[in-house]
N, C-alpha and C positions, 0 to 999 in steps of 0.2 A: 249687829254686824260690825264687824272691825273694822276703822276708815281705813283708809289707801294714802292718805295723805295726813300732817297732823301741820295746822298752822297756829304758830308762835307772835303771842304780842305782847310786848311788857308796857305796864303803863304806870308811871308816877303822880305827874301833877298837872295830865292836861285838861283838867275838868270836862268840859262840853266836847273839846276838840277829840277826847276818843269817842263820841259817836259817831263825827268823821269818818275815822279812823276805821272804826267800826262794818258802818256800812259799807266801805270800798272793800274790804274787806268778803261780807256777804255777798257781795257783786260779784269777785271770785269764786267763793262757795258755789255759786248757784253757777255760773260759767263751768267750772267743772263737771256739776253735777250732771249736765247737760252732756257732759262725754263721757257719762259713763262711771265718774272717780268722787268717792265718798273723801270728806274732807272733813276732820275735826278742827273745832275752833280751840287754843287752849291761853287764855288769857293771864299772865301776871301781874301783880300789883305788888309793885316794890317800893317800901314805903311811900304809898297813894297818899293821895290826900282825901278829907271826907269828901270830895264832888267828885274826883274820878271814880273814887269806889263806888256812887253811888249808882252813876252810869253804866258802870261796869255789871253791876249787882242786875240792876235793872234789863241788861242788855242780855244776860245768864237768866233771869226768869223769863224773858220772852220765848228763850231757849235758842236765841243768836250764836249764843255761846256756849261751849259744850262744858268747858270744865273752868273754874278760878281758882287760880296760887295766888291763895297772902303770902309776902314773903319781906323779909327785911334785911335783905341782902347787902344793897348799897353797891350792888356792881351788876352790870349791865350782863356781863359773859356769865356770872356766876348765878345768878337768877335766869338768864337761860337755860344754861344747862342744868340747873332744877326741873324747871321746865320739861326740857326735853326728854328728861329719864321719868316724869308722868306719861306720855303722852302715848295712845294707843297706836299709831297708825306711822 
């Protein structure tokens, strides 16, 4: 099923703090869900460091996360909009 929504997060080098990030994150997913509106999660890593990737990785096998961009952009708009021209919903 095609989501209805597609949510964007780029993450560099906050180690721990994207599962933060992460969770508040799901807490919207699941809010939505609730009325109705399928929501993809689609997560970037622009030049990560090994502990966010690793979070990240981990947080996409749980299946929190629906899709991860490596990417090595070095620009915040430009790795977005990578991003965005993935993203189903």
């Amino acid at each position: 099923m095609k989501p209805e929504v597609s949510a964007v997060i780029t993450f560099h080098r906050e180690g721990l703090l994207a599962h933060k990030s992460l969770l508040s994150l799901l807490r919207c997913k699941l809010a939505a869900a609730e009325h109705g509106i399928s929501v993809e999660v689609v997560a970037t890593l622009d030049h990560a460091d090994a502990e966010t990737a690793r979070v990240i990785t981990w947080h996409h096998h749980a299946g929190l996360i629906d899709k991860v961009l490596e990417l090595e952009c070095g620009d915040l708009g430009v790795s977005r909009n990578k991003a965005i021209e993935s993203v189903a919903g």
